[in-house]
GULO-192631 format. One record per residue (C-alpha): x, y, z. Coordinates in Angstrom, 3 decimals, padded with zeros to 6 digits. Example, Ala and Ser with C-alpha at 12.3 -4.5 7.8 and 13.67 -1.06 7.14 Angstrom:
! residues 2
+----------+----------+----------+
|       xx |       yy |       zz |
+----------+----------+----------+
|  012.300 | -004.500 |  007.800 |
|  013.670 | -001.060 |  007.140 |
+----------+----------+----------+
This chain:
! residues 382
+----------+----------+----------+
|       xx |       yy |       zz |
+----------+----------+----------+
| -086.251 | -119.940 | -081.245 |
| -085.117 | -121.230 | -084.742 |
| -083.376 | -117.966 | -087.031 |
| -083.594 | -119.351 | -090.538 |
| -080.866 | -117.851 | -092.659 |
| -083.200 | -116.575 | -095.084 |
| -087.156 | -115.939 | -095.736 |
| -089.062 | -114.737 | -098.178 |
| -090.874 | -111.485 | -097.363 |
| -094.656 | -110.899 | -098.589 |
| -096.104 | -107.473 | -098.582 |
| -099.417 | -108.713 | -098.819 |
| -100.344 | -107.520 | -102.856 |
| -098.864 | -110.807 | -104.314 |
| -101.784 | -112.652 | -104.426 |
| -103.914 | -109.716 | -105.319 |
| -102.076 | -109.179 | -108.777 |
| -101.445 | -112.554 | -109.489 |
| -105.406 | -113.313 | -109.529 |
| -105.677 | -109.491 | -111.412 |
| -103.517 | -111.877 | -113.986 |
| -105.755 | -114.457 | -114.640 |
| -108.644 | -112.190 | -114.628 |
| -107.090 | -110.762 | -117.391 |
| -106.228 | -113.439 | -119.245 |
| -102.875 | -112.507 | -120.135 |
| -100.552 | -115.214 | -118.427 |
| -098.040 | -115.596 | -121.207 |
| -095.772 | -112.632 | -120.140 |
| -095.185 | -109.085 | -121.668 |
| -098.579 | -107.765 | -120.184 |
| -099.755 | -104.943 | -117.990 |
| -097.494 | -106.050 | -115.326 |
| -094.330 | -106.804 | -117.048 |
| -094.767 | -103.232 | -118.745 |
| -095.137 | -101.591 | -115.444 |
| -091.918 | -103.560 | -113.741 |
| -090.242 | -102.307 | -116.729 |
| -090.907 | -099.161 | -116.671 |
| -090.466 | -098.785 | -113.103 |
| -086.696 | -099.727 | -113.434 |
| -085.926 | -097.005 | -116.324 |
| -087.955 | -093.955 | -114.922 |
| -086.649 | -094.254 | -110.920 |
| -083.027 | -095.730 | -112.112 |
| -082.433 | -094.226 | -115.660 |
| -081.814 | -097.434 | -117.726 |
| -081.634 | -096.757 | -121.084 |
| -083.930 | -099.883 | -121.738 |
| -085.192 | -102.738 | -119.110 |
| -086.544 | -106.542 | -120.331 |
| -087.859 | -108.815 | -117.171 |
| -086.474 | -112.367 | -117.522 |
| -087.160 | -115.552 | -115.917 |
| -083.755 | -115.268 | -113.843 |
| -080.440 | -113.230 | -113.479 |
| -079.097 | -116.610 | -115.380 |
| -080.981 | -115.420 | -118.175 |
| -080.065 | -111.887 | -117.534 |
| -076.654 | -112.648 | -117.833 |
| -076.874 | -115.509 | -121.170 |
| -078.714 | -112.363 | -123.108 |
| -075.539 | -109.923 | -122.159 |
| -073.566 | -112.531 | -123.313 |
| -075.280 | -113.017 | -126.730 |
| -075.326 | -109.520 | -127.111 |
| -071.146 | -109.144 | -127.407 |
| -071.254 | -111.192 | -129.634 |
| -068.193 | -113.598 | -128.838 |
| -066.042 | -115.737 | -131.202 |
| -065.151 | -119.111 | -129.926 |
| -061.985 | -117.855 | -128.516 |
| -062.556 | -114.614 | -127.162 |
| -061.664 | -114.103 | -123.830 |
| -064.300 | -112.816 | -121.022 |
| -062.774 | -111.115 | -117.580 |
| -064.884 | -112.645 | -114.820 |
| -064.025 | -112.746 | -111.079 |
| -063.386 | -116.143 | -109.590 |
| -065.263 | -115.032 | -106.522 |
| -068.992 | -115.584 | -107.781 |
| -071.994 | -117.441 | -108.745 |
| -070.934 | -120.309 | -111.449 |
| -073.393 | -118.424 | -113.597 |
| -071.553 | -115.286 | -114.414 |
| -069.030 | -117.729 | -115.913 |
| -071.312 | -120.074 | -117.618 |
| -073.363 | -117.265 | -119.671 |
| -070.108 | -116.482 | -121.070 |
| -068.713 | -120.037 | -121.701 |
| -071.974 | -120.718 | -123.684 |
| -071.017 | -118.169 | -125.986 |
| -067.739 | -120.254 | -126.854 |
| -065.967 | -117.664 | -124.682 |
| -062.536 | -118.728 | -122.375 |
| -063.064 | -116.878 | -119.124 |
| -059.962 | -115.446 | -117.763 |
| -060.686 | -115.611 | -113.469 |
| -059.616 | -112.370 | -111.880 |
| -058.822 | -111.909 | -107.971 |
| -060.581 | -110.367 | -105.344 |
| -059.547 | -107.206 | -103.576 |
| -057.658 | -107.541 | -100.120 |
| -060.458 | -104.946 | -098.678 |
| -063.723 | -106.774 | -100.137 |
| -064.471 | -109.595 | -102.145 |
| -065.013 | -107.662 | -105.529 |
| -062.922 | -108.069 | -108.250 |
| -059.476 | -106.065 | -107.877 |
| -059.400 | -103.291 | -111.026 |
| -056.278 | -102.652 | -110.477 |
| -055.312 | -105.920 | -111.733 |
| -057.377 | -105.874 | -114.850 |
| -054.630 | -104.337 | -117.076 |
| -052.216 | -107.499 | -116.477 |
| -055.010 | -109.619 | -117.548 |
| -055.738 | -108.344 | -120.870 |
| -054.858 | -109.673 | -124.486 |
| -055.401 | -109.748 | -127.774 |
| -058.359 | -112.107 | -127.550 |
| -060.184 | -110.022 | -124.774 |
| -063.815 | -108.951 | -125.325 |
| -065.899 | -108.262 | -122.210 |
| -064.667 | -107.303 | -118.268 |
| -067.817 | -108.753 | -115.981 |
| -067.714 | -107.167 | -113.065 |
| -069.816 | -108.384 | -110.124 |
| -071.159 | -105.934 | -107.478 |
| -070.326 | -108.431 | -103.937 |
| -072.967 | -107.956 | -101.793 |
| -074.734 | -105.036 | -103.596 |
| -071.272 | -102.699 | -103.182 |
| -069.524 | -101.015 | -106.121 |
| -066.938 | -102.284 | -107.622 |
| -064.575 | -099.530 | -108.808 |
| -065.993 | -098.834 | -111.946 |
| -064.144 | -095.498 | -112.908 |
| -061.153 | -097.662 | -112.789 |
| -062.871 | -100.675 | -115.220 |
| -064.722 | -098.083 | -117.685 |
| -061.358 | -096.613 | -118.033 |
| -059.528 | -100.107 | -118.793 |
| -062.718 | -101.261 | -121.393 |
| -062.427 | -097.685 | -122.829 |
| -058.781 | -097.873 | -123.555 |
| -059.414 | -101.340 | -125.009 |
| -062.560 | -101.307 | -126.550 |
| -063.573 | -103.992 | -124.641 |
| -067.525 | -104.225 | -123.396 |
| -068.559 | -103.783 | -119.656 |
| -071.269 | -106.132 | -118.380 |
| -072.390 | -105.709 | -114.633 |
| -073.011 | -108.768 | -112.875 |
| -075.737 | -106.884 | -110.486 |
| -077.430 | -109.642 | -109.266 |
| -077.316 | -108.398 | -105.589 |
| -077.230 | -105.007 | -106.318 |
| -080.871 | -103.907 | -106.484 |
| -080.799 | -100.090 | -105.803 |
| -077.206 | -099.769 | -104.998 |
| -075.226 | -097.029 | -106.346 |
| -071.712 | -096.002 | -107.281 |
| -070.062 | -092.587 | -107.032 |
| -067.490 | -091.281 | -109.444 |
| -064.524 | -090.106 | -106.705 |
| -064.108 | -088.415 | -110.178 |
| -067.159 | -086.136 | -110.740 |
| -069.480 | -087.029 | -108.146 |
| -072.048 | -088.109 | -110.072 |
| -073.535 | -091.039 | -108.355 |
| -075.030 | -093.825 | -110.591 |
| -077.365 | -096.863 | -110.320 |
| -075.643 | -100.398 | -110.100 |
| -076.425 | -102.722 | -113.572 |
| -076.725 | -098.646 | -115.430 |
| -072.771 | -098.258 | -115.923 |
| -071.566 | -100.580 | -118.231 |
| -072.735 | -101.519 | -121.709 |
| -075.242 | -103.707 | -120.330 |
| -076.437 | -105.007 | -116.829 |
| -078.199 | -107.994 | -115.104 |
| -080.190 | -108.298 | -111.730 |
| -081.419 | -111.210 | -109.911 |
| -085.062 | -111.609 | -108.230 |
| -083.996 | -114.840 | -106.599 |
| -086.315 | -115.489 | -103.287 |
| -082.592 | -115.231 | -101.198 |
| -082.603 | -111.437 | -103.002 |
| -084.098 | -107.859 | -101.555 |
| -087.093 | -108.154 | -103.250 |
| -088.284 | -111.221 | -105.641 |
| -090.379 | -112.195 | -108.369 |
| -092.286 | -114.947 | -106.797 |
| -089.003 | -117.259 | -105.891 |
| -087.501 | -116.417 | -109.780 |
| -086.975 | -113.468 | -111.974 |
| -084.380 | -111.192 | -113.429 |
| -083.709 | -108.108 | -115.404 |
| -081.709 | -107.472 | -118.241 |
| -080.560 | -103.770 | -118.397 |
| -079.429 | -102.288 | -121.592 |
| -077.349 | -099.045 | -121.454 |
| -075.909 | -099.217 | -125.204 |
| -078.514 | -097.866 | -127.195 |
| -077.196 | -100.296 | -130.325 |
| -077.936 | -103.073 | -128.446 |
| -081.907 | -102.731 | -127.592 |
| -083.417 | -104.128 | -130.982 |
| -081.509 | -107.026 | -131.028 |
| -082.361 | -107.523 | -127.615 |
| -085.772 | -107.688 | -127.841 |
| -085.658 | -110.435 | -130.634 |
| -083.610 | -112.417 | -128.434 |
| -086.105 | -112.294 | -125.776 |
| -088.982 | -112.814 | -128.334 |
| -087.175 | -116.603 | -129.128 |
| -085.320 | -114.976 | -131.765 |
| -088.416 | -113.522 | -133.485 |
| -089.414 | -109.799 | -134.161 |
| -092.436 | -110.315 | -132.057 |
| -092.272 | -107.426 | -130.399 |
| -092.276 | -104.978 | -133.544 |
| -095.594 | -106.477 | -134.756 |
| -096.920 | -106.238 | -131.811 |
| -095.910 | -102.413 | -131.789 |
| -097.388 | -102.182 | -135.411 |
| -094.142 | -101.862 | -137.038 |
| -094.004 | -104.767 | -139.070 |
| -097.192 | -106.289 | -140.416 |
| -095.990 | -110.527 | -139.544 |
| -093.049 | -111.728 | -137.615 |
| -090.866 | -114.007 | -138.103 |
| -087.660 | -116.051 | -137.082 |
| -085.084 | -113.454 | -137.475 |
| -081.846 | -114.397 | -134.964 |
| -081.061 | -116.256 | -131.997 |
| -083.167 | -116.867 | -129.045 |
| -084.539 | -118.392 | -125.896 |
| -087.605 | -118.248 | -123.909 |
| -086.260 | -115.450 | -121.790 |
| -089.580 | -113.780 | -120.706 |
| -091.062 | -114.860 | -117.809 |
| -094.703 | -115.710 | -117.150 |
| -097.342 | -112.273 | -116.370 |
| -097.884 | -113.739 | -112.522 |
| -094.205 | -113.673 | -111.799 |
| -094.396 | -110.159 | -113.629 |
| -097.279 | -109.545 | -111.137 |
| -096.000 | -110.749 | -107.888 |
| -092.475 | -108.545 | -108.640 |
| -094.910 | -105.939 | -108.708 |
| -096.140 | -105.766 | -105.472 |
| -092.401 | -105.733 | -104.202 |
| -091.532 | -102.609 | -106.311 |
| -094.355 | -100.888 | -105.005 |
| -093.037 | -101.399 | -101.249 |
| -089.309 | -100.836 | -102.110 |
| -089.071 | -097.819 | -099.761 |
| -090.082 | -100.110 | -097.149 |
| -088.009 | -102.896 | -097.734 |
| -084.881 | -101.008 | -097.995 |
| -085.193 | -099.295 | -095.029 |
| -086.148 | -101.847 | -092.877 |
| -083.078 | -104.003 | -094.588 |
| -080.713 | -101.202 | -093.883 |
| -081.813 | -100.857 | -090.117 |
| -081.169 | -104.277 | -089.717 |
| -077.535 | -104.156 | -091.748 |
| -076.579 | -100.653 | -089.436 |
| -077.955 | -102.840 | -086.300 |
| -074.960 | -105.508 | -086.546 |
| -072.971 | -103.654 | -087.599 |
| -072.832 | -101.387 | -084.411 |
| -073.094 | -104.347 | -082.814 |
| -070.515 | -106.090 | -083.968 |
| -068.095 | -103.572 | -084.399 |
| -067.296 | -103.299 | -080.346 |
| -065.990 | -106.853 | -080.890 |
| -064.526 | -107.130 | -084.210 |
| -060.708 | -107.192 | -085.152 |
| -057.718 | -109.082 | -086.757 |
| -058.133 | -112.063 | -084.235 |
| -061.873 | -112.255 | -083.831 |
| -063.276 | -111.250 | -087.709 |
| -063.838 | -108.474 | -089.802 |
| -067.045 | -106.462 | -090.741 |
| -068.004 | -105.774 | -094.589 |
| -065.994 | -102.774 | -096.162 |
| -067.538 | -100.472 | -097.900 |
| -065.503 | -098.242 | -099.976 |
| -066.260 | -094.498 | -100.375 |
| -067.498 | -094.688 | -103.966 |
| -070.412 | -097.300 | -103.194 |
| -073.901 | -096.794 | -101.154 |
| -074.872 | -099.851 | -099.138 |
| -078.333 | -102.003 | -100.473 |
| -078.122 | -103.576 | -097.490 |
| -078.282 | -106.646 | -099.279 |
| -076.018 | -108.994 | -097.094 |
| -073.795 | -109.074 | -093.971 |
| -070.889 | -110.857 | -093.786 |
| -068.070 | -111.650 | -091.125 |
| -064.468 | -112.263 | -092.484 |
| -062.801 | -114.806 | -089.813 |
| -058.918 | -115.153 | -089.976 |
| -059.009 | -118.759 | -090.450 |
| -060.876 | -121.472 | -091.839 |
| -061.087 | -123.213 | -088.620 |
| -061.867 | -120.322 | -086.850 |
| -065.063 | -119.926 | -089.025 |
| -065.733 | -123.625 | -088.791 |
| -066.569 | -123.192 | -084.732 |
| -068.136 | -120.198 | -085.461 |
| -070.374 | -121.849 | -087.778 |
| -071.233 | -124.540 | -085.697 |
| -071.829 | -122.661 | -082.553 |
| -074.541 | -120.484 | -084.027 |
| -076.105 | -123.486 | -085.443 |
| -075.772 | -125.487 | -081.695 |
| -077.870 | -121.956 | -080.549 |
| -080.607 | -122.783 | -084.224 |
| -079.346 | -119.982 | -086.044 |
| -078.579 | -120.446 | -089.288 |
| -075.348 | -118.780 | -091.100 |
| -073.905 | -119.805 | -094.153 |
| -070.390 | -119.515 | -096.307 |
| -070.504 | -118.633 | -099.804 |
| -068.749 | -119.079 | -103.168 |
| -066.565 | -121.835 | -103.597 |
| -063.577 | -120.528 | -106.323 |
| -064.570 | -120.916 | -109.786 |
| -060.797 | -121.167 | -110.957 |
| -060.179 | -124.307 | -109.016 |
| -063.752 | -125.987 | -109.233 |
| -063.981 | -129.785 | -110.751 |
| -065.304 | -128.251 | -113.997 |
| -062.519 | -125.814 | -114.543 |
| -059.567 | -126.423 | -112.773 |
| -057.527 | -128.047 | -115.905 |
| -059.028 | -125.179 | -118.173 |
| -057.417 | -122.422 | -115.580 |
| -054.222 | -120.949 | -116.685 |
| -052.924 | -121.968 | -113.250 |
| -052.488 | -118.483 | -111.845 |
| -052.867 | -118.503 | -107.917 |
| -055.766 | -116.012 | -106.388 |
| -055.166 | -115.610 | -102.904 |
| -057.555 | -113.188 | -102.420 |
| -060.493 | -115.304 | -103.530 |
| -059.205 | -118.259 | -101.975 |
| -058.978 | -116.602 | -098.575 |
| -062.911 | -115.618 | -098.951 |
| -063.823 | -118.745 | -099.850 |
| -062.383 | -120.091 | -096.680 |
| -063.293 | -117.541 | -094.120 |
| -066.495 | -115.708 | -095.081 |
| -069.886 | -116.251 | -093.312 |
| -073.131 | -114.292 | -094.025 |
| -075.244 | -113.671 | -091.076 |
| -079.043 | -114.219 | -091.703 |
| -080.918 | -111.187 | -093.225 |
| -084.294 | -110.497 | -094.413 |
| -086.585 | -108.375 | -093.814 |
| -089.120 | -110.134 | -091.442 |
| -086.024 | -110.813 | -089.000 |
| -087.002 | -108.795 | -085.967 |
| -084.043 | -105.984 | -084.670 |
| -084.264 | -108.407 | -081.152 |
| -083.345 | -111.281 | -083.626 |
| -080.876 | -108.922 | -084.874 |
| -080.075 | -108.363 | -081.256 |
| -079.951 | -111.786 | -079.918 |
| -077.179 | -113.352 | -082.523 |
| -074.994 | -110.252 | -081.590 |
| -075.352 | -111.043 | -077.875 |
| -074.473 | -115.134 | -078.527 |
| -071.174 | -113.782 | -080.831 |
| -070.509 | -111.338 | -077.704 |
| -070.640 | -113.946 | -075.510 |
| -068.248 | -115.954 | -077.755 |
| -065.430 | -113.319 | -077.375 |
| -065.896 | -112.401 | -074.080 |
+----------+----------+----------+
């Protein structure tokens, strides 16, 4: 039986709200749906102020309009991530400095961040791997002493937490920095119809101008509040808010969350205990999780010890029609910015590029699914 690597799960409301949409003849976006998403995501998570946008790209071009960068200024980003953590930046007239990975886990290393900053820096993006913390006592620390601004790449990290080795205090992934952005990609825990994001604003200074830059630049959203009595064209803009169905089909995945997440994270512990009997420095190594992060149970991943060794691995699962993939290819050395790079080697990304393989997850794979690709890896080793 064919194991896709991914698949879209339904909870059966989708349709329901979508046609609830059109009935209401609000399609345009910022209706009854988008207001509850929105409000779901500051009263269960505590963010300051929540926008829905029509992806985490978007998410993530807002943040970077809101630093408002100077050609020039430099942006912190890890090499190990989606190209568009890099691009919403470069957009912006931005030069994005590429930081390392840790040895443990494929976030960025925050130990390293001091070595990287200058004069010119701006913004430290941190991006939460597979819905795990990076260590952001460590990087609140480094922007404080700088005055630099934080902006969480937490595209995976959909109810995912960090907690302060510090205090204790245990905080929602995307709610730490000055600003955050999530991703409601189909290949995410829960989705807004195949696209969606969420722009999270933490800095209170930051939420008026953010809602004019969502509004295409216009002050839209005070008129419609009663504030003003005509809007205008006030500032820069896009078409950042997405469409009242996608608004409505996100909706019916918020209101199963409980559900998804623990029927993700039964899956996740599954291999893991699995996989654990086998794993080591000559067969591969299971995801890390460091004690400051909680697990979303957003992806699991193997970490081979050589390319070639994850090649045959690769190939062996698909010979058996299951589908596992590799993921990021190094920003630092890709065709597009290679000769913009300031040549510094990143070993640690490199290595990941070259040796890590997710394992399918989602939440309509069946625990004997589950239980089958452990037994064809067991059989591998044996």
């Amino acid at each position: 039986m064919h194991i896709p690597f991914n698949l879209p799960h339904l909870t059966g409301k989708e349709t329901h709200y979508m046609y609830q949409a059109v009935e209401r003849g609000k399609l345009s976006g910022n209706g009854e749906y988008t207001k509850r998403c929105q409000a779901f995501f500051e009263q269960r998570y505590g963010f300051k102020k929540t926008l829905l946008t029509t992806s985490g790209t978007d998410a993530l071009e807002m943040c970077a309009m809101l630093c408002n960068l100077q050609p020039g200024d430099e942006v912190i980003v890890p090499s190990y991530t989606f190209v568009s953590t890099a691009l919403a930046f470069l957009r912006e007239g931005a030069n994005v400095v590429f930081a390392d990975s840790m040895k443990r886990n494929p976030n960025l290393d925050a130990e390293t961040l001091e070595a990287l900053i200058t004069p010119r820096t701006r913004v430290i993006a941190p991006v939460h791997y597979a819905g795990v913390a990076c260590d952001m006592d460590v990087i609140m620390a480094v922007a404080e002493k700088h005055n630099l601004l934080v902006v969480e790449d937490a595209a995976q990290a959909l109810d995912s937490y960090y907690i302060s080795p510090k205090t204790g205090e245990k905080q929602p992934l995307g709610g730490i920095g000055h600003l955050g952005a999530m991703s409601f990609h189909e290949t995410k825990n829960i989705t807004a119809g195949g696209e969606g994001g969420l722009l999270i604003i933490n800095d209170e200074r930051m939420i008026h101008r953010a809602e004019i830059l969502w509004e295409k630049g216009t002050n839209r959203a005070e008129f419609f509040r009663g504030e003003v009595n005509k809007y205008g064209w006030v500032d820069m803009g896009s078409s950042f808010l997405p469409a009242e169905i996608n608004a409505a089909f996100l909706w019916a995945q918020l209101e199963n969350i409980e559900d998804i997440q623990s029927k993700r994270k039964q899956l996740w512990n599954r291999y893991y205990d699995r996989l654990s009997k086998i794993a080591s420095e000559t067969t591969f190594n299971l995801p890390n999780l460091p004690s400051y992060a909680t697990n979303n149970a957003h992806m699991f991943y193997l970490i081979f010890p050589t390319l070639d060794k994850r090649t045959k691995f690769v190939q062996y699962l698909r010979e058996q029609d299951i589908l596992t993939v590799f993921h990021y290819l190094p920003l630092h050395s890709s065709k597009y910015y290679e000769d913009k790079h300031d040549g510094r080697a990143l070993p640690e990304c490199d290595r990941y590029a070259d040796t890590l393989v997710r394992l399918p997850m989602y939440y309509d794979l069946a625990l004997e699914d589950v239980d089958r690709i452990c037994t064809i890896i067991e059989k591998i080793y044996d």
